[in-house]
C-alpha positions in Angstrom: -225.2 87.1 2.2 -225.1 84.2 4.9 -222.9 81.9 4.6 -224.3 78.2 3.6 -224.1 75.7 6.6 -224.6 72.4 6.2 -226.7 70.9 9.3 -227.7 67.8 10.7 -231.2 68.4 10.2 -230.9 69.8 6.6 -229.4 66.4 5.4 -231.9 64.3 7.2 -234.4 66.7 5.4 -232.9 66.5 1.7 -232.1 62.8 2.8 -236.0 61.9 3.8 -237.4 63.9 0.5 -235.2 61.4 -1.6 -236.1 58.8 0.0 -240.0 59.8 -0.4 -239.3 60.4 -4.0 -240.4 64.2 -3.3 -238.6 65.6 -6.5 -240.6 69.1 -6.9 -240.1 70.0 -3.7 -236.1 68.9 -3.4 -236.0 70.8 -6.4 -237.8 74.1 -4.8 -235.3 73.4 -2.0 -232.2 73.6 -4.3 -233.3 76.4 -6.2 -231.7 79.4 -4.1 -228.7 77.0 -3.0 -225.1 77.9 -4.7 -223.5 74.4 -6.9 -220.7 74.7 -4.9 -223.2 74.4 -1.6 -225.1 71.1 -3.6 -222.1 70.0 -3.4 -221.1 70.3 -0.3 -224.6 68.4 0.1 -224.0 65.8 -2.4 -220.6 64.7 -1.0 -222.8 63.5 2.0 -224.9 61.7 0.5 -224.9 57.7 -0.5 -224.4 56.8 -4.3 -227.9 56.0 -5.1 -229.3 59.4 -3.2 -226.5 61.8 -5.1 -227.4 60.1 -8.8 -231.1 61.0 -7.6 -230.7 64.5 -6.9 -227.9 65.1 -9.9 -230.5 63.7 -12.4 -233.2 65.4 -10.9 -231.7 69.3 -11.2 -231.3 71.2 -14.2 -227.8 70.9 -16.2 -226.9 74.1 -16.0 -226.5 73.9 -12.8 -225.2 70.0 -12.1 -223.0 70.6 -14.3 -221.0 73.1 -12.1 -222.0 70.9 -8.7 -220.0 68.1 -10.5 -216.9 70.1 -10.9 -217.0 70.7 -7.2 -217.2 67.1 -5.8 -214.6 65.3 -4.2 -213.6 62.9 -7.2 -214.4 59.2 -5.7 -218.1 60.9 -5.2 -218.1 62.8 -9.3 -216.9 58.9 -10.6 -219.3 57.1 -8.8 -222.2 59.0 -10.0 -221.2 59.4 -13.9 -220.5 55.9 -13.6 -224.2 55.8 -13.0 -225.1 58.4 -15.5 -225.9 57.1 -19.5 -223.6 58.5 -21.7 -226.1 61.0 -23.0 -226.7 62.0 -19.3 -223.0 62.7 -19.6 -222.5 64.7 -22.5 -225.7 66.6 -21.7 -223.3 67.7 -18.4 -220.4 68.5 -20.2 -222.5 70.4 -22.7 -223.1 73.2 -20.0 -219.7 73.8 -19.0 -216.4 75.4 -20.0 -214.3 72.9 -22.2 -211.1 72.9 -19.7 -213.5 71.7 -16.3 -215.2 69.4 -19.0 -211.9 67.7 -20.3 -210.7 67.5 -17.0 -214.0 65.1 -16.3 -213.9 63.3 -19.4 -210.0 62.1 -18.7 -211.9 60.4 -15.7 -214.2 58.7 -17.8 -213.0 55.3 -18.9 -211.4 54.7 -21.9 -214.4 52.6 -23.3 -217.0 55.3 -22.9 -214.8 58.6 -23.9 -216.0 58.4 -28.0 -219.0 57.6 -26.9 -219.7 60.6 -24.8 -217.8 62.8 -27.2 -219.6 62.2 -30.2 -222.9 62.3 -28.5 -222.4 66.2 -27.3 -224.4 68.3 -29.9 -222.2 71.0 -30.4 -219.5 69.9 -32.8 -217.1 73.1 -32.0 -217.4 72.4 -28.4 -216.6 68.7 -28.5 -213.7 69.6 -31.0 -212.4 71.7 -28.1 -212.3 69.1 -25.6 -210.8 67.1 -27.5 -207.8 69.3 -28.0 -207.2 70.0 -24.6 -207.3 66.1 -23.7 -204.1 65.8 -26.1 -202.4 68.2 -23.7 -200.0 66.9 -20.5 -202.0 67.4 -17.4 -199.1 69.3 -15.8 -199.3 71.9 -18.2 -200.8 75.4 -19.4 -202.4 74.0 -22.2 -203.9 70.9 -19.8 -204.8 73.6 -17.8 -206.0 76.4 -20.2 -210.1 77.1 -21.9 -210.8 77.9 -25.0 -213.5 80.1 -24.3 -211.9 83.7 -25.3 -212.8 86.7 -27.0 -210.5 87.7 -29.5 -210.6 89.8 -32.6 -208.0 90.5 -36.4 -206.0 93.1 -36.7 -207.5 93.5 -39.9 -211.0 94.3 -38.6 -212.0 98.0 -38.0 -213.9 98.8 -34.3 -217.6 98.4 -36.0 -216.6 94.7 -37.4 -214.7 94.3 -34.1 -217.6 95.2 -31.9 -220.0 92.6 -33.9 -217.8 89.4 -33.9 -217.0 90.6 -30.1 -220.9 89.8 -28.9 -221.0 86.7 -30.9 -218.3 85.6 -29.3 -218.9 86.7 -25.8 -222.2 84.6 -25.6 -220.3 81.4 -25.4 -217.8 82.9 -22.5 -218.4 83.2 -18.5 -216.8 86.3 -18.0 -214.8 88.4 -20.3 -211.5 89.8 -18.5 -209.6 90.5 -21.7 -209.9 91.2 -25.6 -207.0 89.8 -27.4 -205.7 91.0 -31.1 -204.7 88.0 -33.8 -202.7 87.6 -37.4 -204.8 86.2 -40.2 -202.3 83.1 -38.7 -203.4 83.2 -35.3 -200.6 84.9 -33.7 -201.0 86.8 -30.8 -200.4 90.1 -31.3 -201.7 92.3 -28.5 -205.2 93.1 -26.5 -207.5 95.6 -27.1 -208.8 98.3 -24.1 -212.3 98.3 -24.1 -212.1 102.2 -23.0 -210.2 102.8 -26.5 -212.5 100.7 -28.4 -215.4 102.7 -27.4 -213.7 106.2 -27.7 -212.5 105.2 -31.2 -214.0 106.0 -34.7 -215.8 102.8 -35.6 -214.2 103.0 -39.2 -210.3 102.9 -37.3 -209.1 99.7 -38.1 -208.3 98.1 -35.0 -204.3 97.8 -35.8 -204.0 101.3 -35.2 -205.9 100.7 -31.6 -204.6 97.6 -29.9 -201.9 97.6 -27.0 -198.9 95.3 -28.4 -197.7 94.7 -24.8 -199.3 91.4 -23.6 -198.4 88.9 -20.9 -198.6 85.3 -22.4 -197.2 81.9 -21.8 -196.7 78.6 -23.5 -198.6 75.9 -23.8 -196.0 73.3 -22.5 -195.2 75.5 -19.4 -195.7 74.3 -15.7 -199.3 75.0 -13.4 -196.8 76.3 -11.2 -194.9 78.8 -13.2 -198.5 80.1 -14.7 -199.5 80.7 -11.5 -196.5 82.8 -10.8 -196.4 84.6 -13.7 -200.1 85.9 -12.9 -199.5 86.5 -9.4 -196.4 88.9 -9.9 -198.5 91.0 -12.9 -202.0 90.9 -10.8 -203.7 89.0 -13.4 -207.3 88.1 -13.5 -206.4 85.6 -17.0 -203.1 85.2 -19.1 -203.5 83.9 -22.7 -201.7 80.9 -23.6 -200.0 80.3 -26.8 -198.5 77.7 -29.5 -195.1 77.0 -30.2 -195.3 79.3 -32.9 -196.9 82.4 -31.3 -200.8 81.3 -32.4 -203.5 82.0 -29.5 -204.5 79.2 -28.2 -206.8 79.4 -25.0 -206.3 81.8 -22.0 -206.1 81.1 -18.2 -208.2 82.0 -15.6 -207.6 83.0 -12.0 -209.9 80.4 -10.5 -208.1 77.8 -12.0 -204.5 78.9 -10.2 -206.5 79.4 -7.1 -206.7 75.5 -7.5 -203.2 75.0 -8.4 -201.7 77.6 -5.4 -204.1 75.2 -3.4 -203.2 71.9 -4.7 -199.4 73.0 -4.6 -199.8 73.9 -0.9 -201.5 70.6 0.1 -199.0 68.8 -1.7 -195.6 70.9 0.2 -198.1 70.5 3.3 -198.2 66.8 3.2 -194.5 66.4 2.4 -193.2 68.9 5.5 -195.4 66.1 7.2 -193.7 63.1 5.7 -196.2 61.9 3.5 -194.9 61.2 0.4 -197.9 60.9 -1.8 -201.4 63.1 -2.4 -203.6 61.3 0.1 -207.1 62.9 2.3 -208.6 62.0 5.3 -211.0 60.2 3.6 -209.0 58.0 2.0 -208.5 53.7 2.7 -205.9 52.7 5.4 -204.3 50.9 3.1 -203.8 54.2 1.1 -203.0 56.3 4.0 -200.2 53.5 5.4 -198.8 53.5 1.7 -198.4 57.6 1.9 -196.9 57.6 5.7 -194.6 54.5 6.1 -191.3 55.5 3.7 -190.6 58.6 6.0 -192.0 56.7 9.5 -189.4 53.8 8.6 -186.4 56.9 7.6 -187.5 57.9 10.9 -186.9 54.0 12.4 -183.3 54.2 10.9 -182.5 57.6 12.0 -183.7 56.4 15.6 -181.6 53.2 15.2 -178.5 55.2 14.0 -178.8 57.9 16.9 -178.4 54.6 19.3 -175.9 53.1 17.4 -173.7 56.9 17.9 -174.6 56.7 21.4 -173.3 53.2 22.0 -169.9 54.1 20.6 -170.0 56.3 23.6 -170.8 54.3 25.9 -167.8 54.6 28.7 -167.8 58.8 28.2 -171.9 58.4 29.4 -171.4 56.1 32.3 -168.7 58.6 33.2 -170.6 61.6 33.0 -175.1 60.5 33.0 -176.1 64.0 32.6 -174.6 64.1 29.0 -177.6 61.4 28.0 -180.4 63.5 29.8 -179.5 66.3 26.9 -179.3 64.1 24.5 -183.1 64.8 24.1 -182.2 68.4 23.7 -179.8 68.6 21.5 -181.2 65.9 19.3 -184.8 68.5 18.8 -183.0 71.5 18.8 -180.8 70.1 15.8 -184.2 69.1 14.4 -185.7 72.3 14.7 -183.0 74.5 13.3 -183.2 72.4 10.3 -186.7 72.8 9.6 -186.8 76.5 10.5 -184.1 76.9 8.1 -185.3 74.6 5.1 -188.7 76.2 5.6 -187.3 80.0 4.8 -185.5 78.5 1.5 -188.4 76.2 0.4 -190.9 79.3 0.7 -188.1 81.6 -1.3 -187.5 78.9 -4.3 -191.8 78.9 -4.5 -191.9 82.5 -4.1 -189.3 82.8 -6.4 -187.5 85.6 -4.9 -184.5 84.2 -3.5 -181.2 86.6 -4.5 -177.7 85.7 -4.7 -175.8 82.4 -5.1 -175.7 79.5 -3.0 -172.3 80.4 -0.9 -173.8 83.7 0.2 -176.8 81.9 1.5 -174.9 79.8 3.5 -173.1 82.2 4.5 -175.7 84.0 6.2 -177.1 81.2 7.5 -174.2 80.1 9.3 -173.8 83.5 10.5 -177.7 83.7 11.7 -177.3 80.3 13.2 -174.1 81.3 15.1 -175.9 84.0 17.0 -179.0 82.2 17.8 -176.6 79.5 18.8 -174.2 81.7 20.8 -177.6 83.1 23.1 -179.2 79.9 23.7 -175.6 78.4 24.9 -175.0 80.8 27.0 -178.5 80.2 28.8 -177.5 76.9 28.9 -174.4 77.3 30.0 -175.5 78.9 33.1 -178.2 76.5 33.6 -176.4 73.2 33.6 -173.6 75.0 35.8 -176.3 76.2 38.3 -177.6 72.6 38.2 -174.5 70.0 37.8 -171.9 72.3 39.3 -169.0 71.4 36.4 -168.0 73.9 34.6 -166.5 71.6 32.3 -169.6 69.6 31.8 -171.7 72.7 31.4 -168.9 73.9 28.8 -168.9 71.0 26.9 -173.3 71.0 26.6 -173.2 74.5 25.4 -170.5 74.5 22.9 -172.2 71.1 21.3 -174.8 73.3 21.1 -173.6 75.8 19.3 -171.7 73.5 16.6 -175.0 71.8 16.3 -177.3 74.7 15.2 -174.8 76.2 12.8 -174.7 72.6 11.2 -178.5 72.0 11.2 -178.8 75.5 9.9 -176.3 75.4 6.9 -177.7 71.5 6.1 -181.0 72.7 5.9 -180.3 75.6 3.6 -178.3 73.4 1.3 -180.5 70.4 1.2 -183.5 72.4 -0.6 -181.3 74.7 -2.9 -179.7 71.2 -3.9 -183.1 69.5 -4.6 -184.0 72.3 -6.4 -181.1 72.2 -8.4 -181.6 68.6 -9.6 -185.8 69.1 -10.4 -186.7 67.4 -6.8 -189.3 69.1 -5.2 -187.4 70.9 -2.6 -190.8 71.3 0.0 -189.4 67.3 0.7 -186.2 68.7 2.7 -188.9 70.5 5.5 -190.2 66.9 6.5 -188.8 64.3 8.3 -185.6 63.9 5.9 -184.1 67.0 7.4 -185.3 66.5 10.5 -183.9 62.8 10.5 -180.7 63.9 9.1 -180.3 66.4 11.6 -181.0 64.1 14.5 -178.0 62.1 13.8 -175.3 64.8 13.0 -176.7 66.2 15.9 -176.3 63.5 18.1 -173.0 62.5 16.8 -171.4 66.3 17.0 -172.7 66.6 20.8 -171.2 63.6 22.0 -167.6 64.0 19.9 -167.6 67.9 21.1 -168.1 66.7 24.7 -165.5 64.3 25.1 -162.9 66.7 23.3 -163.5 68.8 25.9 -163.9 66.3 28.7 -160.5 64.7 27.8 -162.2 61.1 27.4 
């Protein structure tokens, strides 16, 4: 298959055949094209030209092209839509993508769309998941499952399986209820059809089940599932009852939302923001950490002043200021990085003293190396030992600080519910720039005798 590419040319094509009101043959056009490539289209299109298109193709498959768009784009054209259009839409897809565009909706229209969606069960469904916290399994969960009683024996089983399975996408598990509910296992397909059809299906089922709650975290779903290899994970109630399930393309999206977010906060931007986005909103996102970044600066030069007399004396000291200051910086974030990926990845081991530890022994070597390079350098260049001495053994004292402060920044965010991914940003870096700065120069005159 070749990939979609969205030219130039094709645009000006789909854009001239909406503008010549040319439906049958945008719809010929569109017919072999993926949602998520009408998408791709849509987002490029004005508001008047993506309503045209989205009311001209089939619901089936706008429906799907609509959980694809970038979400200024999907709220401009429902807002466009008539609240049938809407519910026609939502109709077609999976109840967890269509809560997640009726919460968009506003408030006024929401009844109105929900009591116009034929089927009742479906619109009950939708409704349910609205009542859950966005940041959770059951904001993130479908209700779209098969599942099947205890009680039943393979033939029943079998039956009430292919009702069910018209209504879901893909089936990647059979899960086993109470009479209540409760989960109680899943079923392997491989027994079921190897089994005598009168065996009731108690006697059949696997009891061992991965599951989680419905009040747990996106992120702690999307471990779970990536530890066990899991395609879907059923979600439960507070008292055991199956609830919805999980599916893998969903925590694609929360892996990829979770990244962009650690992404953008290593980068000192402190809120969700895209390229896209107003100036206004970008300069909202960027300026706390630029103006940390102003008062780190102003503190650096405030250190340095206090020094003044040792830098007249000796103006090589202020040419590595430069050095040390990014080498402080860069420790830091090397170091916060490692810990930020371990608390996501969840596999960091031992307590927070034996981290250190080795971090302060790992930074002592790497310090240790690169002062000795230096060492030799700024003799070679200055001619004073002493001077050289005193660069190189700031050095030193200043990696092993930026390397144990940006271990224990992120293990103590952590530790207080902050998301740690903040201390691999311009914090640390910021933080590091001054200790930095103020170590070098204290080291230097210790050994300078100023």
């Amino acid at each position: 298959m070749t990939p979609f590419k969205l030219t130039e040319e094709l645009l000006a094509k789909i854009e001239q055949l909406i503008e010549d009101q040319k439906g049958t043959e945008l719809v010929s056009l569109m017919a072999e094209v993926h949602y998520a490539d009408v998408a791709e289209i849509i987002n490029e299109l004005n508001e008047d030209e993506a309503t045209y298109l989205i009311k001209l193709l089939d619901s089936d498959k706008t429906s799907d092209v609509l959980t694809e768009l970038d979400e200024d784009v999907r709220e401009a054209i429902l807002s466009n839509l008539s609240v049938k259009e809407i519910a026609g839409e939502l109709e077609e897809l999976d109840t967890d993508d269509a809560a997640d565009i009726v919460a968009e909706l506003p408030d006024e229209i929401v009844q109105e769309v929900i009591s116009e969606i034929e089927d009742k069960e479906h619109a009950k469904d939708i409704v349910e998941l609205l009542r859950y916290d966005e940041n959770s399994a059951g904001g993130l969960m479908a209700k779209e499952l098969v599942k099947v009683n205890e009680n039943w024996n393979v033939l029943t089983c079998v039956k009430e399986m292919r009702a069910q399975a018209e209504n879901v996408t893909r089936v990647h598990s059979i899960y086993v209820v109470d009479n209540e509910g409760v989960l109680k296992g899943r079923l392997s397909l491989k027994d079921l059809l190897t089994t005598s059809t009168t065996a009731p299906i108690r006697e059949v089922y696997i009891p061992k089940v991965d599951r989680v709650d419905v009040n747990e975290k996106p992120e702690e779903v999307a471990k779970i599932m990536q530890k066990y290899d899991l395609e879907a994970i059923p979600v439960v109630d507070e008292i055991g009852r199956l609830v919805g399930r999980i599916t893998i393309d969903d925590i694609v999206d929360v892996i990829r939302e979770e990244a962009d977010r650690d992404y953008q906060m290593a980068a000192g931007i402190s809120q969700g923001v895209e390229a896209d986005d107003s100036i206004w909103e970008l300069t909202r996102a960027r300026l706390p950490w630029l103006f940390l970044g102003l008062l780190g600066g102003v503190g650096a030069a405030a250190i340095m002043g206090g020094f003044e007399e040792m830098i007249a004396q000796h103006a090589i000291l202020f040419f590595f200021t430069p050095l040390i200051a990014a080498m402080a910086g860069n420790v830091g974030v090397q170091s916060s990085a490692i810990i930020v990926q371990g608390l996501a990845n969840d596999d960091l081991k031992g307590s927070i003293s034996n981290r250190l530890i080795k971090e302060m022994l790992l930074a002592t070597l790497n310090g240790l190396i690169l002062a000795v390079i230096l060492l030799v350098f700024t003799w070679w260049w200055n001619g004073s030992f002493n001077t050289a001495l005193a660069i190189s053994l700031s050095l030193v004292a200043v990696i092993i600080v930026a390397g144990i402060i940006g271990t224990f920044i992120p293990l103590f965010l952590d530790k207080r519910g902050i998301d740690p991914a903040i201390a691999t940003g311009p914090f640390i870096t910021t933080s590091n720039d001054i200790f930095g700065i103020l170590i070098y120069f204290w080291i230097a005159k210790l050994v300078l005798g100023i």
